[in-house]
N, CA, C and O atoms as CSV, one atom per row, in Angstrom:
chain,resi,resn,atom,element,x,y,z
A,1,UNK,N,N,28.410,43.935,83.671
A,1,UNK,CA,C,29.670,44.545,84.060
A,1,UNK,C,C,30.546,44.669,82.818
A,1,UNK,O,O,30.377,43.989,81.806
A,2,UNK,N,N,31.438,45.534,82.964
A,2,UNK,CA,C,32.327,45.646,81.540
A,2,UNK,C,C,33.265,44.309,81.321
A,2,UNK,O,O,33.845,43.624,82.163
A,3,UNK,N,N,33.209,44.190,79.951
A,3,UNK,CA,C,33.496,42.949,79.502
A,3,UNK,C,C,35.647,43.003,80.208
A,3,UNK,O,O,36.254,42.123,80.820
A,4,UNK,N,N,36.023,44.043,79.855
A,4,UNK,CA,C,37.631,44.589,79.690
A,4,UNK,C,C,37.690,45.733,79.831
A,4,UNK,O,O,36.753,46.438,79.454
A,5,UNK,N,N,38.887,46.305,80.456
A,5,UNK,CA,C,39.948,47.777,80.312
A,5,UNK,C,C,41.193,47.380,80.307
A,5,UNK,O,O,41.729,46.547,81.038
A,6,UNK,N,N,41.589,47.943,79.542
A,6,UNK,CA,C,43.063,48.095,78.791
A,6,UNK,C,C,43.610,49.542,79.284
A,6,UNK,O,O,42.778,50.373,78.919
A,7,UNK,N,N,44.555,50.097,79.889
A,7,UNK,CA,C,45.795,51.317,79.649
A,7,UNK,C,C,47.066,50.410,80.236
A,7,UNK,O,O,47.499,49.394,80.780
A,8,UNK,N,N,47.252,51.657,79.649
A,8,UNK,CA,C,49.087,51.722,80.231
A,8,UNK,C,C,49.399,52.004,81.754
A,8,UNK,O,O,48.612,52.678,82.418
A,9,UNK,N,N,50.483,51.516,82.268
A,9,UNK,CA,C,50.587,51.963,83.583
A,9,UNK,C,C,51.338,52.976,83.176
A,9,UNK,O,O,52.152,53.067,82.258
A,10,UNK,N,N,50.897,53.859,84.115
A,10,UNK,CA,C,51.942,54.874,84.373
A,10,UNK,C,C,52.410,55.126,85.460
A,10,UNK,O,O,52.716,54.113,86.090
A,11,UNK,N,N,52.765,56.888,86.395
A,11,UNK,CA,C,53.555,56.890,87.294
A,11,UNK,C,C,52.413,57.490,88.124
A,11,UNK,O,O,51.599,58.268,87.625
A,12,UNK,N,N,52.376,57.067,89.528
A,12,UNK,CA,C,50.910,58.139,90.371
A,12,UNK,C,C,51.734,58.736,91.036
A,12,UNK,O,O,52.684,59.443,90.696
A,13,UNK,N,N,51.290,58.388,92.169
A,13,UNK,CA,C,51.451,59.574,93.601
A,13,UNK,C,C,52.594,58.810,94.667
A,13,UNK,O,O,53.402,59.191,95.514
A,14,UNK,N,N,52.304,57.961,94.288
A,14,UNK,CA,C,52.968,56.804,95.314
A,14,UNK,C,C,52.313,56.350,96.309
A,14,UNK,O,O,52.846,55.297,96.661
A,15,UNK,N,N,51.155,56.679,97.144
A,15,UNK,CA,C,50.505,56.776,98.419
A,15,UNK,C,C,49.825,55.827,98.386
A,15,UNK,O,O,48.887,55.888,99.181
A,16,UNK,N,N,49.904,54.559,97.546
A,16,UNK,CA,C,49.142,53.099,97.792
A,16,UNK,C,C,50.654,52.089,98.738
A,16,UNK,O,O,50.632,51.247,99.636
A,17,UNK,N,N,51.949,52.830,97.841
A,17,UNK,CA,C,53.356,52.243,98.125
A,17,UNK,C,C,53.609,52.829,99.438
A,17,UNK,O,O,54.685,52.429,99.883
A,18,UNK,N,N,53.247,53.306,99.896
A,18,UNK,CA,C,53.790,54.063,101.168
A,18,UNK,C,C,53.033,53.282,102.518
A,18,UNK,O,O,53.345,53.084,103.692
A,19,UNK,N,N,51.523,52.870,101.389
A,19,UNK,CA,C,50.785,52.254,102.814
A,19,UNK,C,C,51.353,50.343,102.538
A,19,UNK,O,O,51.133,49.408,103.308
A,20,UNK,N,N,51.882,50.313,101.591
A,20,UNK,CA,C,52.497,48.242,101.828
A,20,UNK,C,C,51.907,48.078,100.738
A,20,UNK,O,O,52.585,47.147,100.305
A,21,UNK,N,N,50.658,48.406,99.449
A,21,UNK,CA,C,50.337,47.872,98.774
A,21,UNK,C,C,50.612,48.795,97.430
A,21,UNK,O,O,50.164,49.932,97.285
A,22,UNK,N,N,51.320,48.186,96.608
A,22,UNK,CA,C,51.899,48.874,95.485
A,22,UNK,C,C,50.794,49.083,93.951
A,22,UNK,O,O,51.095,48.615,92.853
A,23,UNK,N,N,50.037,49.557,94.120
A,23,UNK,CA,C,48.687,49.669,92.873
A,23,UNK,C,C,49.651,50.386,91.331
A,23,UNK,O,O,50.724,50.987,91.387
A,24,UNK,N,N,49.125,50.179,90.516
A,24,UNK,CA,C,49.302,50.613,89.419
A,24,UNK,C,C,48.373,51.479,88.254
A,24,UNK,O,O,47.646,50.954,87.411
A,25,UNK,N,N,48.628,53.122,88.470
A,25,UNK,CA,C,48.047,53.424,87.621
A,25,UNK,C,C,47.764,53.305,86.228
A,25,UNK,O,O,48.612,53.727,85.443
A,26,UNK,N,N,46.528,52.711,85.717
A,26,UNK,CA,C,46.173,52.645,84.375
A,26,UNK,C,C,45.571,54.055,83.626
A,26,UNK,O,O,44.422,54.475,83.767
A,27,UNK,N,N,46.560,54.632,82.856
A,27,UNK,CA,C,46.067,55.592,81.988
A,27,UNK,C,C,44.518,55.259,81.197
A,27,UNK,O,O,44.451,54.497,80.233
A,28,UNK,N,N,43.525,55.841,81.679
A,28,UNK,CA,C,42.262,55.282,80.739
A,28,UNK,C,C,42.292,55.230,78.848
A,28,UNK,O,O,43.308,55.316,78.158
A,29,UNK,N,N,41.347,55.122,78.522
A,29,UNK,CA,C,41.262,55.244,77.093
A,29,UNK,C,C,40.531,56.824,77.143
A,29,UNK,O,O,39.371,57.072,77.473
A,30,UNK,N,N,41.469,57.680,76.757
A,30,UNK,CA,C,40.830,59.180,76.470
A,30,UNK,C,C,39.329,59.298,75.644
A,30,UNK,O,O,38.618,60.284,75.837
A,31,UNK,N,N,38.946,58.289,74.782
A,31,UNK,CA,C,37.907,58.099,73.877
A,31,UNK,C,C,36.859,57.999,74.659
A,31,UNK,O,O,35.901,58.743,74.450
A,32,UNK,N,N,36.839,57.311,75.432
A,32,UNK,CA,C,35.481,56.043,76.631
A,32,UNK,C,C,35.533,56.820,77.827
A,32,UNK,O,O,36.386,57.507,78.391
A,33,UNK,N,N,34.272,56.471,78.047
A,33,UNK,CA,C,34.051,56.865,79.257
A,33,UNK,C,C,34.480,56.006,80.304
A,33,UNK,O,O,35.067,54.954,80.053
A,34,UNK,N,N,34.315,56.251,81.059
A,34,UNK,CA,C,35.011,54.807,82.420
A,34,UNK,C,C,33.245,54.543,82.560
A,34,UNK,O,O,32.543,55.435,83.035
A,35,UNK,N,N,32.853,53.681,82.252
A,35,UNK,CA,C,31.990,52.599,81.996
A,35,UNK,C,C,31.548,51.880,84.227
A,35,UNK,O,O,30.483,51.393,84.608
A,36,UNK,N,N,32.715,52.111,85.022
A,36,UNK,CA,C,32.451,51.528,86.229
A,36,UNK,C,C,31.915,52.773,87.064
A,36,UNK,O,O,32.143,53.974,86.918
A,37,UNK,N,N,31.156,52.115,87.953
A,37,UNK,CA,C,30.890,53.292,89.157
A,37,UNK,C,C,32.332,53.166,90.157
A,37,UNK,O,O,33.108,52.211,90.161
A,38,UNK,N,N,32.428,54.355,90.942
A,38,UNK,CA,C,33.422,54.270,91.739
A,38,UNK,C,C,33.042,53.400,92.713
A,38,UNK,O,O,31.908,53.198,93.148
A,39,UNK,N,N,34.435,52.725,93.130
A,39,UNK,CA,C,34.435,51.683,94.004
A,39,UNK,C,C,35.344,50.997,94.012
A,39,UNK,O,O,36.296,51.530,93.443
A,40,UNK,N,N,35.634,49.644,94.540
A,40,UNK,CA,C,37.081,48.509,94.189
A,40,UNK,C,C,35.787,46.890,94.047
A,40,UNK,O,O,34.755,46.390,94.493
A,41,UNK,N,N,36.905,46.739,93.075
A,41,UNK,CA,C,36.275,45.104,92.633
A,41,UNK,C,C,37.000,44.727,92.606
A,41,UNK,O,O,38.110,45.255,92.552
A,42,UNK,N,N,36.588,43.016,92.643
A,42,UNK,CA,C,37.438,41.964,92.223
A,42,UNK,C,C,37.624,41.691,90.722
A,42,UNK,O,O,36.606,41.562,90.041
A,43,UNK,N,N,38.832,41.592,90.146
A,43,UNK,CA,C,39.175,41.455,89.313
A,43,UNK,C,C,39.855,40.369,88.301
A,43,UNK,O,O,40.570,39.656,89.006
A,44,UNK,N,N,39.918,40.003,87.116
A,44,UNK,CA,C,41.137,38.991,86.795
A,44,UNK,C,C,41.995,40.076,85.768
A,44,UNK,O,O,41.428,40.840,84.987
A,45,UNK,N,N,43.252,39.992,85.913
A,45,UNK,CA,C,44.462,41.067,85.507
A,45,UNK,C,C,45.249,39.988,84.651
A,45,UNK,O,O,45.457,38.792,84.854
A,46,UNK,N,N,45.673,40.982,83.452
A,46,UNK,CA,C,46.556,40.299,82.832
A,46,UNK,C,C,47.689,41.491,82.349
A,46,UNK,O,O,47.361,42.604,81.938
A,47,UNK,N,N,48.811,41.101,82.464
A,47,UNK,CA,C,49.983,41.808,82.189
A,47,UNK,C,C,50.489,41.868,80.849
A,47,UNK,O,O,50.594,40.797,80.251
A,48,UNK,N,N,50.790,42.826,80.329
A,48,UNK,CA,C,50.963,42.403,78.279
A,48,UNK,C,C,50.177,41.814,77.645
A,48,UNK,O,O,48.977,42.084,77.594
A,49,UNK,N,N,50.948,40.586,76.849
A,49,UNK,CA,C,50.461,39.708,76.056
A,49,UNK,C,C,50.422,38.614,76.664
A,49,UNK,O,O,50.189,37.560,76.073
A,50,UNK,N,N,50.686,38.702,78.190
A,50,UNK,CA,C,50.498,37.088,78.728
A,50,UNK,C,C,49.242,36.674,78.804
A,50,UNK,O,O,48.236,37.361,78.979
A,51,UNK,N,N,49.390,34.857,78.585
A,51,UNK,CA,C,48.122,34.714,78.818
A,51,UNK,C,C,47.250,33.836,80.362
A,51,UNK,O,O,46.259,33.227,80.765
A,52,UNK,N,N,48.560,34.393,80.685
A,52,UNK,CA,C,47.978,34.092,82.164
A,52,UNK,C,C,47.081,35.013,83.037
A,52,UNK,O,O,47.581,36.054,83.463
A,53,UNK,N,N,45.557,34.649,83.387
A,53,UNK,CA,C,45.301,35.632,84.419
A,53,UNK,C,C,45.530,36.111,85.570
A,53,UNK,O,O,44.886,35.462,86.394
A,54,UNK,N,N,46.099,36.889,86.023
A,54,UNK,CA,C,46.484,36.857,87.753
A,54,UNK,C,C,44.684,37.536,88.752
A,54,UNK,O,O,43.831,38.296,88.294
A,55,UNK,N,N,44.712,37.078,89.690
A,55,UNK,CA,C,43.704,37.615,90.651
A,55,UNK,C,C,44.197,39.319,91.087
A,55,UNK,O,O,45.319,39.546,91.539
A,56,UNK,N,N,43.338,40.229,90.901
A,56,UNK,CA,C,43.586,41.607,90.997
A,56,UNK,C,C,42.619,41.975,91.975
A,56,UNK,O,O,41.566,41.478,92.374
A,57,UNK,N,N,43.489,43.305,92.327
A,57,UNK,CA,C,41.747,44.319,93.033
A,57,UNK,C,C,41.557,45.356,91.374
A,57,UNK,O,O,42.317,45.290,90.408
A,58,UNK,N,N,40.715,45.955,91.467
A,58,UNK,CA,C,40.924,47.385,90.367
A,58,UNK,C,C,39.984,48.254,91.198
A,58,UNK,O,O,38.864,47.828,91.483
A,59,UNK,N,N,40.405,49.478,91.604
A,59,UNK,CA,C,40.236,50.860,92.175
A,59,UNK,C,C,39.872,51.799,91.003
A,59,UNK,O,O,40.566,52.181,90.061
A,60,UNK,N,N,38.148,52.153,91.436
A,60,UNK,CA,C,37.905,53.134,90.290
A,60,UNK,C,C,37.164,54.475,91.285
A,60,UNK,O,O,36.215,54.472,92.069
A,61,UNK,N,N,38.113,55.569,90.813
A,61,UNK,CA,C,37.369,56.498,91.373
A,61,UNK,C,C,38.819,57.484,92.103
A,61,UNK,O,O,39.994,57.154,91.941
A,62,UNK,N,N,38.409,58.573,92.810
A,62,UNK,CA,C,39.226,59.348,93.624
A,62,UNK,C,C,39.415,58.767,94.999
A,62,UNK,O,O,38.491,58.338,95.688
A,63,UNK,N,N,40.424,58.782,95.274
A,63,UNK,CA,C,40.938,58.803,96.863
A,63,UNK,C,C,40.295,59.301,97.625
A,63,UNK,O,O,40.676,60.468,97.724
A,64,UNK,N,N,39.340,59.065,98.390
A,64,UNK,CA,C,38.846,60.394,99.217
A,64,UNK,C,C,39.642,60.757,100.288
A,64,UNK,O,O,39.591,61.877,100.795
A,65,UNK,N,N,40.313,59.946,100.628
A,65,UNK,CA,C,41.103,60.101,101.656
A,65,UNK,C,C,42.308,60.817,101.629
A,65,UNK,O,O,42.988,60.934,102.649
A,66,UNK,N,N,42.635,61.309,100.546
A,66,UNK,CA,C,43.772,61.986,99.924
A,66,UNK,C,C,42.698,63.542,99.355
A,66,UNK,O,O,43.363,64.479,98.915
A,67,UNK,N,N,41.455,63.688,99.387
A,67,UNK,CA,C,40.722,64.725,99.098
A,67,UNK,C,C,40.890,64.972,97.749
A,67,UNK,O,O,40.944,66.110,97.281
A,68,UNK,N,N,41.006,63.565,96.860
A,68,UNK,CA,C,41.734,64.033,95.302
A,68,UNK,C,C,39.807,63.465,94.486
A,68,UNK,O,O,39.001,62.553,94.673
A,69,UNK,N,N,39.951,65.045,93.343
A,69,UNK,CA,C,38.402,64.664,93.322
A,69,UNK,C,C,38.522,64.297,91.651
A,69,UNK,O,O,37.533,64.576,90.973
A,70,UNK,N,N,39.762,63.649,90.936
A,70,UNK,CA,C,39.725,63.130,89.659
A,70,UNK,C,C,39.660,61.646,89.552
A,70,UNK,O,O,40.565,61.025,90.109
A,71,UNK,N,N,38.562,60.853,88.809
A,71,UNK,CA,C,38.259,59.915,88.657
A,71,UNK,C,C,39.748,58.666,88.231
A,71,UNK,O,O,40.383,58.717,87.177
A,72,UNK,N,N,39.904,58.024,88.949
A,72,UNK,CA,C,41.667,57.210,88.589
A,72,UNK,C,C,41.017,55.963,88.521
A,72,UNK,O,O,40.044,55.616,89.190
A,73,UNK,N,N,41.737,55.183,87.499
A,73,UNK,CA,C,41.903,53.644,87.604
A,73,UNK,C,C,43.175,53.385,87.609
A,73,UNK,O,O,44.078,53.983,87.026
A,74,UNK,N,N,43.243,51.935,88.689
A,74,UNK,CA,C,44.312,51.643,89.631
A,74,UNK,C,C,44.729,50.159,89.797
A,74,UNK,O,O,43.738,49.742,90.397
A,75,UNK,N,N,45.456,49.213,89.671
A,75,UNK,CA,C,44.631,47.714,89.322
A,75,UNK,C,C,46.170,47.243,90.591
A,75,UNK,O,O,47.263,47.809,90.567
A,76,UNK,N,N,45.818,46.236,91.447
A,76,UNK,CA,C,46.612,45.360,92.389
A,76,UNK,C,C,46.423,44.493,92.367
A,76,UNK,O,O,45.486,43.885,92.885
A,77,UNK,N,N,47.889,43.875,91.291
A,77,UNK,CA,C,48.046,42.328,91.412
A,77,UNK,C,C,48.295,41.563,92.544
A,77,UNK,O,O,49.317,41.894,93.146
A,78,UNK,N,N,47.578,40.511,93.077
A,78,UNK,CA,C,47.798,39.955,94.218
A,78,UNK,C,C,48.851,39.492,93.817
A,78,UNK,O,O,49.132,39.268,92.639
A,79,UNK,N,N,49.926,39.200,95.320
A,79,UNK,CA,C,51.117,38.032,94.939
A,79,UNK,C,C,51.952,38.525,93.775
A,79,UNK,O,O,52.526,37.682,93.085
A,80,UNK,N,N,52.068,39.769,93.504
A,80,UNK,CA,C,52.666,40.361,92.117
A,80,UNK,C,C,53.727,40.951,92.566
A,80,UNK,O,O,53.489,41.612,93.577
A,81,UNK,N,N,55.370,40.991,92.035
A,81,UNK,CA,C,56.289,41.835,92.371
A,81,UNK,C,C,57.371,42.148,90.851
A,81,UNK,O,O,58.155,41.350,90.338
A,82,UNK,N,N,57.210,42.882,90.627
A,82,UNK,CA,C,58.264,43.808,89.593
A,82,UNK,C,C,57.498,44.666,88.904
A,82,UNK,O,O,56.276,44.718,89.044
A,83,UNK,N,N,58.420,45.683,87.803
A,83,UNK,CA,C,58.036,46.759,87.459
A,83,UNK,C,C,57.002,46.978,86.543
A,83,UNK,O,O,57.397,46.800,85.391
A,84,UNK,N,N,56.248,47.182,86.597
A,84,UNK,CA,C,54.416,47.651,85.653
A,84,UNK,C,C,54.822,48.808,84.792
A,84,UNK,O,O,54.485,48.663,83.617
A,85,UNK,N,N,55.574,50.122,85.121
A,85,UNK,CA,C,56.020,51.204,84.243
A,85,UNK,C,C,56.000,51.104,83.081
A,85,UNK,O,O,57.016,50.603,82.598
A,86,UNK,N,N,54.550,51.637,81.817
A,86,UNK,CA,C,54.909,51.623,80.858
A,86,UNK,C,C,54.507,50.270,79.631
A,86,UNK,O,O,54.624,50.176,78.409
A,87,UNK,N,N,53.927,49.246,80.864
A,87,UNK,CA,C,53.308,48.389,80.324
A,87,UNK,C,C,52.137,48.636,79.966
A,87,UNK,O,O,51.763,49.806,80.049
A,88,UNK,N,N,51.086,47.469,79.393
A,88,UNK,CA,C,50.196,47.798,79.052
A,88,UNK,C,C,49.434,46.577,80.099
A,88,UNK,O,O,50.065,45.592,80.483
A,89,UNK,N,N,47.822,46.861,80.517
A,89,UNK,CA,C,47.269,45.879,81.169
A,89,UNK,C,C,46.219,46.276,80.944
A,89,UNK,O,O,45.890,47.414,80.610
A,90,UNK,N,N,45.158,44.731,81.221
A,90,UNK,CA,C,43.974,44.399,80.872
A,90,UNK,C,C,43.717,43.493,82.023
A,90,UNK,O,O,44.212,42.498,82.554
A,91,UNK,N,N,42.127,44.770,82.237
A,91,UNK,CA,C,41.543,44.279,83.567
A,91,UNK,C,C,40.094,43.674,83.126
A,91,UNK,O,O,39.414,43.871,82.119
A,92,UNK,N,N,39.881,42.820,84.332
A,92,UNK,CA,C,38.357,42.658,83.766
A,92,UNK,C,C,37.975,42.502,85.105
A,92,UNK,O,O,38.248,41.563,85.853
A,93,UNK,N,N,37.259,43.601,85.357
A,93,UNK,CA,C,36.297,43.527,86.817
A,93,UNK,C,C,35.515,42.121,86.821
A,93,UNK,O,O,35.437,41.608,85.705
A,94,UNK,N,N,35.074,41.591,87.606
A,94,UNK,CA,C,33.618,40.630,88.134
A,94,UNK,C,C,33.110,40.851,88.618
A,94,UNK,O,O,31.975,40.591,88.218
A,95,UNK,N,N,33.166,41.604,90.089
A,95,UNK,CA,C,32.592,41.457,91.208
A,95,UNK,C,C,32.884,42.989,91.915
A,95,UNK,O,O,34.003,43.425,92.182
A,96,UNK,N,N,31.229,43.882,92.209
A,96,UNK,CA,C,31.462,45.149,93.010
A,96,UNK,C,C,31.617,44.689,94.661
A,96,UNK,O,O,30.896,44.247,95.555
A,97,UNK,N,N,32.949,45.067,94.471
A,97,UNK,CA,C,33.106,44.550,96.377
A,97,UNK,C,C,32.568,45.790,97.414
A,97,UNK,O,O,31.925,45.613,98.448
A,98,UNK,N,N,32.955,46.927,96.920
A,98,UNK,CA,C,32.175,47.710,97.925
A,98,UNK,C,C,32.924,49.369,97.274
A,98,UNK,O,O,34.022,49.641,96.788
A,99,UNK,N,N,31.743,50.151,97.563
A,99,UNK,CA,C,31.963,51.807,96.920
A,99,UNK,C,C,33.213,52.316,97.656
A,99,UNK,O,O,33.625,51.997,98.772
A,100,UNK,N,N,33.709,53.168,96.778
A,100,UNK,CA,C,34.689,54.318,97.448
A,100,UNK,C,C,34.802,54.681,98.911
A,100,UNK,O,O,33.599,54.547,99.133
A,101,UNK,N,N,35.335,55.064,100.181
A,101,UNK,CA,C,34.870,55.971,101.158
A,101,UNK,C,C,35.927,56.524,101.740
A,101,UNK,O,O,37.039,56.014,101.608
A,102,UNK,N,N,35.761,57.442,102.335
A,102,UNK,CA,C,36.699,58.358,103.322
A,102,UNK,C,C,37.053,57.513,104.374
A,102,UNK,O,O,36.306,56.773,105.014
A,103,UNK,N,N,38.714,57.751,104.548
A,103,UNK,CA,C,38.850,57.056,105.830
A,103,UNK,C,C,39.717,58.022,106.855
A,103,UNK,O,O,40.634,58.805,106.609
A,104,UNK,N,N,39.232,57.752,107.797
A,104,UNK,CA,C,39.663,59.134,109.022
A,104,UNK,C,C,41.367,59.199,109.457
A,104,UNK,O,O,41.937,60.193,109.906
A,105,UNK,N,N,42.010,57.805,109.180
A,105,UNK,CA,C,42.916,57.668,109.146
A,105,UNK,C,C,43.690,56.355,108.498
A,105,UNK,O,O,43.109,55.466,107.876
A,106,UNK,N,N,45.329,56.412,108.800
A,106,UNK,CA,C,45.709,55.529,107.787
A,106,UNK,C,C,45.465,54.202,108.245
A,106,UNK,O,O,45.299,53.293,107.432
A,107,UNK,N,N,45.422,53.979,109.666
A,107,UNK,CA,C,45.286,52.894,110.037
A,107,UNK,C,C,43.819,52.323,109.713
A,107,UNK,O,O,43.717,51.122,109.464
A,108,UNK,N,N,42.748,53.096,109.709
A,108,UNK,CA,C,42.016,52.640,109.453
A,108,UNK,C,C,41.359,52.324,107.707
A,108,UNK,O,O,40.416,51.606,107.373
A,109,UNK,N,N,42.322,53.209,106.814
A,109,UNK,CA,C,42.558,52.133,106.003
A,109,UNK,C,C,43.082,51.018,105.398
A,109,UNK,O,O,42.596,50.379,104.465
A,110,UNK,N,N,44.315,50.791,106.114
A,110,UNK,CA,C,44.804,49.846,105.772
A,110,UNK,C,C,43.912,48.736,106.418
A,110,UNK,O,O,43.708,47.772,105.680
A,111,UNK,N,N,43.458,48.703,107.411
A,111,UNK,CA,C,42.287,47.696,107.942
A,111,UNK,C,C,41.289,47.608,106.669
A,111,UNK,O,O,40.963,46.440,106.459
A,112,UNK,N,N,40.850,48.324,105.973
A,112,UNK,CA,C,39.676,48.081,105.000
A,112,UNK,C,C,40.415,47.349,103.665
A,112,UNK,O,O,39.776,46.577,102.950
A,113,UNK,N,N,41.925,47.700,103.394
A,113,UNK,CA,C,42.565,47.038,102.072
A,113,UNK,C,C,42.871,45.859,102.853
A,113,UNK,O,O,43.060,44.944,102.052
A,114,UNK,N,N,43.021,45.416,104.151
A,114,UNK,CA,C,42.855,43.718,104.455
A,114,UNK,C,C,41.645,43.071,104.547
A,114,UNK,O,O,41.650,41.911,104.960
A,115,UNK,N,N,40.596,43.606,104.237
A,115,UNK,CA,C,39.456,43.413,104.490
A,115,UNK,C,C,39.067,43.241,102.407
A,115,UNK,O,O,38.784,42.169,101.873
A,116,UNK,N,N,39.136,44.060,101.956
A,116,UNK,CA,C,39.429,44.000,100.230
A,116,UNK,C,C,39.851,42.735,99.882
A,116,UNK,O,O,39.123,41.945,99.280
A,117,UNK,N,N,40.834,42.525,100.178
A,117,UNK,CA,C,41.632,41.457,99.777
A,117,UNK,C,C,41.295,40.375,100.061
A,117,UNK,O,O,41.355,39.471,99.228
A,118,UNK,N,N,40.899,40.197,101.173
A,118,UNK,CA,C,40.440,39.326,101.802
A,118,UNK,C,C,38.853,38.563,100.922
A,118,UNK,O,O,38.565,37.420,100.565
A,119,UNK,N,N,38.209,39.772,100.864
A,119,UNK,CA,C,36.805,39.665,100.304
A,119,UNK,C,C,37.218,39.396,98.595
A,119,UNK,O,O,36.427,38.700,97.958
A,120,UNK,N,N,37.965,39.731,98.157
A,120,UNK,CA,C,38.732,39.883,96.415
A,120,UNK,C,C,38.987,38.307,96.088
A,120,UNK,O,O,38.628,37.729,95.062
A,121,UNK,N,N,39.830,37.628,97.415
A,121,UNK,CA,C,40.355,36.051,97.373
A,121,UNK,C,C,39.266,35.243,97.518
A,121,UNK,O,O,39.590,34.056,97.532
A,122,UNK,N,N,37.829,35.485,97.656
A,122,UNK,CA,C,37.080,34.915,97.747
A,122,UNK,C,C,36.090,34.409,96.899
A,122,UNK,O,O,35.455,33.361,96.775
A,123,UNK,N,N,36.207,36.039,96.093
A,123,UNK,CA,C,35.123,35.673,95.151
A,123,UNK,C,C,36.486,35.038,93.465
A,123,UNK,O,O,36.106,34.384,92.493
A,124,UNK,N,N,37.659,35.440,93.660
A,124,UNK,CA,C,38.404,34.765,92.482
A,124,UNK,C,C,39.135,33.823,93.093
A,124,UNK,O,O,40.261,33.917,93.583
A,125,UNK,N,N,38.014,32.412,92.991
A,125,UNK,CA,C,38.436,31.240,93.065
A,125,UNK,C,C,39.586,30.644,92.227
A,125,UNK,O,O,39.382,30.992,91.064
A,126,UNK,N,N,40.750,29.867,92.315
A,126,UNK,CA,C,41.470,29.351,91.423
A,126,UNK,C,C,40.545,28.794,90.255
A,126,UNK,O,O,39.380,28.432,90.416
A,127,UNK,N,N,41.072,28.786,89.349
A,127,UNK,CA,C,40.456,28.277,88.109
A,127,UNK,C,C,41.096,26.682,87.620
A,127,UNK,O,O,40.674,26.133,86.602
């Protein structure tokens, strides 16, 4: 699995904030390829230069559910609240929790991001 990803957050769509969970787009490295298959993993996230890790999800791939067909990375700090805009962050996947998919509606995704999370807190044990 990739060792690290590093971008910047920037500004998306809003439509992770609209459903309760506030994700943060990471501008990729224009150079690299995105190295992950689409999907969401468990992650350990670090914010700046801190050297604390926080437990993350990271979202790689298009929305299908939004019919958006450009490849995005997306990273959700668990238990995380203030502004990401402009920062810089470093993700490090561990664990493929499960591929991309279409969901028929909103309710039924927000059932699958409690189900994420759920499965995310499991495999990033406290350290």
């Amino acid at each position: 699995m990739t060792k690290y990803i590093k971008g910047k957050i920037v500004h998306g769509e809003g439509w992770a904030r609209r459903l309760g969970y506030s994700t943060a787009n990471m501008r990729k490295p224009s150079t690299r390829k995105m190295p992950l298959k689409h999907g969401v993993y468990a992650a350990w996230g670090r914010i700046g230069k801190e050297k604390k890790w926080r437990k993350a999800i990271l979202i790689v791939g298009a929305p299908a559910f939004f019919q958006k067909k450009v490849k995005k990375l997306e990273i959700y700090f668990i238990n995380f609240k203030g502004n990401l805009y402009g920062k810089q962050v470093t993700a490090k996947p561990v664990h493929f929790v499960r591929p991309m998919r279409k969901f028929t509606n909103t309710r039924e995704r927000i059932a699958q991001i409690k189900k994420d999370l759920k499965a995310v807190k499991g495999v990033l044990l406290d350290e």
